[in-house]
N, C-alpha and C positions, 0 to 999 in steps of 0.2 A: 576201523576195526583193529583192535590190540591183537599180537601173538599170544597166543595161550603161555603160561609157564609152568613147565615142568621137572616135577622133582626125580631124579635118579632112582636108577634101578625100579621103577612102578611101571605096573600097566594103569593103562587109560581105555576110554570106548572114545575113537575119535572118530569128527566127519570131515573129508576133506572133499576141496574142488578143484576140477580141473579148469585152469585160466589159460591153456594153449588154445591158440584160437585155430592154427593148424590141424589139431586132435580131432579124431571124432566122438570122442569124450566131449571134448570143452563146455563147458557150463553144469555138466552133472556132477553131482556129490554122490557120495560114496562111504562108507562105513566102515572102520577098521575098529576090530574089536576081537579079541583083545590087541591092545598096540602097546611096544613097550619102549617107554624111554631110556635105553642108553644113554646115562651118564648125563641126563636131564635133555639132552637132545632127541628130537623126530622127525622127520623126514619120511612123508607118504609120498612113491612113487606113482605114475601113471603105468598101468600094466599096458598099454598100447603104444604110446610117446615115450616113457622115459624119463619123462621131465617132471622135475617138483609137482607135489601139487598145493593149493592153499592150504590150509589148518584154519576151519572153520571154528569148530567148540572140541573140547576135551573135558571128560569127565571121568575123573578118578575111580576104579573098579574099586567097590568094597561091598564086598571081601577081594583081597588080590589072590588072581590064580595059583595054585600050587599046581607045579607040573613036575614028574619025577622020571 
């Protein structure tokens, strides 16, 4: 499975998985949306472990959010 590539400063709807087999997450996916790449990089946390999670698919939000 390839890493998604992302462009700078955009949001995305992504799904990630958790691969800690320690977790009691591990093997669920999860939905971040909106999710925004900083500087083309992302990085979805586990909110229980802490630990990376995969980057399944990303899909570029359009319209991108305006928040003020």
């Amino acid at each position: 499975m390839s890493t998604p590539v992302f462009e700078p400063a955009l949001y995305y709807d992504v799904t990630a998985r958790d691969d800690n087999d320690a977790c009691e997450n591990s093997g669920k996916e999860f939905e971040v949306n909106p999710c925004y790449s900083n500087a083309g990089t992302v990085i979805v946390e586990c909110g229980l472990c802490r630990q990376h999670m995969t980057i399944i698919s990303a899909v570029l939000l359009d319209p991108q959010p305006v928040f003020s």
